[in-house]
C-alpha positions in Angstrom: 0.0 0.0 0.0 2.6 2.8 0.9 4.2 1.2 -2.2 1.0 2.6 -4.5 0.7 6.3 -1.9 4.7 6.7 -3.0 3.9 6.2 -6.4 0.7 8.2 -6.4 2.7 10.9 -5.0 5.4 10.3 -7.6 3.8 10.6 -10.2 1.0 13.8 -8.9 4.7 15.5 -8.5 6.2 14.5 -11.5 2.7 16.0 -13.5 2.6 19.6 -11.0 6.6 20.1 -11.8 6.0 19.5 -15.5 2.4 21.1 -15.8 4.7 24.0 -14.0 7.3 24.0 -16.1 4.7 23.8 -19.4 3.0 26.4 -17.6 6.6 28.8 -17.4 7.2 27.9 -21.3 4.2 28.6 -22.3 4.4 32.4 -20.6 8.0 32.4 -22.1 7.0 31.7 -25.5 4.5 34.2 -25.6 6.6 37.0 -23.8 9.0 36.7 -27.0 6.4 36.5 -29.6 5.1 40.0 -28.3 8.4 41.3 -27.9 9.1 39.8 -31.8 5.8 41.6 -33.1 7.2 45.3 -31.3 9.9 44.4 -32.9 8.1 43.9 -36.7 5.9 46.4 -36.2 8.6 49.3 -35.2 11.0 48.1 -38.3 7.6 48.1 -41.0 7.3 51.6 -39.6 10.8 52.5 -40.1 10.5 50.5 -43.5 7.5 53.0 -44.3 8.9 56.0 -43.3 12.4 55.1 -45.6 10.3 54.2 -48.5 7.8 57.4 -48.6 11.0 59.4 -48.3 12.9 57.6 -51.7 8.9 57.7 -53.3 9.0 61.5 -52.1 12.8 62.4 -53.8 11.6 60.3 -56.7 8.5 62.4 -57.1 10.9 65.6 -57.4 13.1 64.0 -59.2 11.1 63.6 -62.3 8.9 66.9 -61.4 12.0 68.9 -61.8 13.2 66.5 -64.9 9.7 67.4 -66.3 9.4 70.7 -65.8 13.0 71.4 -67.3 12.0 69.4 -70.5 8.3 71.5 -70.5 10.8 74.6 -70.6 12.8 74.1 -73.5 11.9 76.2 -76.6 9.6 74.4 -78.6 12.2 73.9 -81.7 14.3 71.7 -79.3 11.6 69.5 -78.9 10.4 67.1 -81.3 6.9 66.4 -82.2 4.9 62.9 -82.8 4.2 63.6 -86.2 7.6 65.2 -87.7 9.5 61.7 -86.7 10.2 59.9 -89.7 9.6 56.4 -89.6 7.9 53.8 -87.3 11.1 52.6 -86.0 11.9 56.3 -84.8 8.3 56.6 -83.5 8.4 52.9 -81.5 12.2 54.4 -80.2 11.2 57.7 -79.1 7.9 56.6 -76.9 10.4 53.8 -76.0 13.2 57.2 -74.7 9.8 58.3 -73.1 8.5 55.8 -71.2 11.6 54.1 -70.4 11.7 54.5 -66.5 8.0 53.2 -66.2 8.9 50.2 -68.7 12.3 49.5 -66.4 10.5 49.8 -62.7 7.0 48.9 -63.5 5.9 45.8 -61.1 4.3 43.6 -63.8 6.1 40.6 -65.8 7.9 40.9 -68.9 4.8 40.1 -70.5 2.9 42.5 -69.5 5.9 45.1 -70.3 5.6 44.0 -73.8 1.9 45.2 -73.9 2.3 47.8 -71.8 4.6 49.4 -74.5 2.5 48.1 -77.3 -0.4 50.3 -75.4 1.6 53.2 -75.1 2.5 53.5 -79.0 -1.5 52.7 -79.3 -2.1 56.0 -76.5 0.4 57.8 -78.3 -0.8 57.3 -82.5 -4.0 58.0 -81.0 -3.3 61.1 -79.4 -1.5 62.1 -82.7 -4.4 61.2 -84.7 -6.7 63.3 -82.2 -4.6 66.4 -82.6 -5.0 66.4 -86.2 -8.4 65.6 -86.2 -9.2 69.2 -84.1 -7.3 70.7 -86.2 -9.2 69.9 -89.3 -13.2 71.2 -89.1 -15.8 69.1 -89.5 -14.8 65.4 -88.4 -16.6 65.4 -85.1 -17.5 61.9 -85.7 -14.0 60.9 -86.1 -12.7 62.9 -83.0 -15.4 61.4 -81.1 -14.2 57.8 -81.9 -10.7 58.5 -81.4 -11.5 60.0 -78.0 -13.7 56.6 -76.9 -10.5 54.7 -78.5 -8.4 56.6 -76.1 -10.1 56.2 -73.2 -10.4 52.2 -73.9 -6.3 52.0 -74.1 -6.4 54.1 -71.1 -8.4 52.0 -69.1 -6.3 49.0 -70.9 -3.1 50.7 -69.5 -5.0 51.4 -65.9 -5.8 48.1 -65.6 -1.8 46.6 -66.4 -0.4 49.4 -63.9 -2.2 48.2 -60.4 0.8 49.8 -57.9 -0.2 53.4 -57.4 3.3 54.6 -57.8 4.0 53.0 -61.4 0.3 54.8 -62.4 1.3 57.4 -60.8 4.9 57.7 -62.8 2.9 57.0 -65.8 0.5 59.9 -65.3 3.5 62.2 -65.1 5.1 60.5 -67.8 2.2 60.7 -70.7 2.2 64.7 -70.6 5.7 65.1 -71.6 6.2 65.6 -75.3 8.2 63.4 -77.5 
């Protein structure tokens, strides 16, 4: 009998030191995952703050790139239609568009047809231009515009990071 109580007892100990012991872990483990997520959460804000400040110096960047090219006398800049050839045009909205075709976040698929959208945006834009300047081909203008605004939306749809849309916005005022 005191053979069964010692062994009881042996055993009741053995299961309160290791329930104890489970029961320390357990408030160790999750001390260090709450010290872990400070930790995450203090370098993702760090990570944010780094990142809006290289988006920031990128946005002045090409504001001030931008506004020097809008400033150049209009001989020094070369217009859509006065480039000779289709290899000149595809290597001039290429010169363009050439930082959003390099650091765009989309496949080198989509790249592909991302450029062949912009040299669509771009002969379309041409195309509009002349059309207000001639009288009397409303029509035409009108599907031209509803063109546009389908490559556009076609272009939209290919740049889903807000910064690349962003750079392209910025990007399709400047003149060829």
């Amino acid at each position: 009998m005191y053979k069964q109580i010692f062994i009881f007892t042996s055993v009741l100990v053995m299961l309160i030191v290791g329930g104890a012991r489970l029961y320390s872990r357990n408030t160790e483990i999750s001390r260090e995952i709450a010290s872990i997520t400070r930790e995450c959460e203090q370098k993702a804000a760090e990570l944010e703050a780094g990142f809006q400040s290289e988006i920031d110096d990128l946005r002045q960047y090409i504001m001030a790139y931008y506004k020097k090219d809008a400033e150049a006398k209009p001989e020094e800049r070369r217009r859509f239609d006065q480039l000779a050839s289709h290899g000149h045009r595809v290597r001039a909205i290429s010169q363009k568009y050439d930082f959003l075709l390099e650091t765009a976040l989309i496949s080198e698929t989509e790249k592909k047809q991302l450029l062949k959208l912009l040299l669509e945006r771009e002969r379309l834009v041409n195309l509009i231009e002349i059309a207000e300047k001639e009288s009397g081909s409303d029509l035409n203008l009108q599907r031209l515009q509803t063109d546009l605004d389908n490559v556009e939306s076609q272009i939209q749809v290919l740049l889903q990071d807000p910064l690349d849309y962003q750079r392209y916005e910025v990007l399709r005022q400047r003149e060829l």
